[in-house]
Steps between C-alpha positions, in 0.01 A plus 500: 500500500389588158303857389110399408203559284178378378499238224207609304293844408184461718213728578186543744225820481289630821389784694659723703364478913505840519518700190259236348708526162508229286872330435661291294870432606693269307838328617814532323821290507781782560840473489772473750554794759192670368309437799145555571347761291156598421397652170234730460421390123175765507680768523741717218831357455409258775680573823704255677456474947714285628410329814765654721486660859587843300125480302302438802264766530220409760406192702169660593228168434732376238885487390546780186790570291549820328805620253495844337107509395420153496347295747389135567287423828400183707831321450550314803349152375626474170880633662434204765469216252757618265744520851302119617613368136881635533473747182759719474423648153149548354340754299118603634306654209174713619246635304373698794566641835460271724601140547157270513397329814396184407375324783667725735883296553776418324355125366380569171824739450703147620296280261548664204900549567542142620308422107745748360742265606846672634852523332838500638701772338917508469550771729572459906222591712589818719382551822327814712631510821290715761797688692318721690047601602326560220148714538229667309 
């Protein structure tokens, strides 16, 4: 199985549920092995957090991701439909600090990534395997 991506640069704006913030995040085709990585595009020299156990920070009302001094918040339903469409490698512009809500699931978030269309890149897929519990 093949690496993928997202076809075409795509974008959607809302509000954060509970910072009330207002977000634009816009989707980026990335490159193979990059993985899933948010960029905070607001902030100097725009930080990089990648979407790995290591950056998980707090689960307390919503799933947040921290690296050095930059944070992104309210991740879980855009992570879901990038995991529902198969992505392996996407870059996740933000303007702000937290990820909008939408209408509170991951369907808009699936909508605009199944419009995006998705790529198959030349690199093998590699695969996470759970050997042991896992808590936070």
């Amino acid at each position: 199985m093949k690496q993928t991506t997202i076809s075409n640069i795509t974008s959607i704006s809302g509000r954060g549920i509970h910072t009330g913030v207002s977000t634009k995040i816009t989707l980026r085709p990335a490159k193979a092995n990059t993985g899933v990585s948010f960029i905070r595009c607001d902030l100097p020299k725009s930080p990089i957090i990648k979407a790995n156990l290591q950056n998980l920070y707090s689960t307390k009302r919503s799933t947040n991701l921290k690296s050095e001094n930059a944070e992104i918040k309210t991740v879980e339903h855009l992570l879901a439909a990038i995991r529902g469409a198969n992505i392996d490698n996407i870059n996740i512009e933000v303007n702000n600090v937290e990820i909008p809500i939408l209408d509170g699931s991951a369907k808009e978030f699936s909508e605009i990534i199944e419009n995006a269309g998705i790529t198959n890149l030349d690199e093998e897929k590699e695969f996470f395997e759970i050997k042991e519990e896992v808590t936070f």
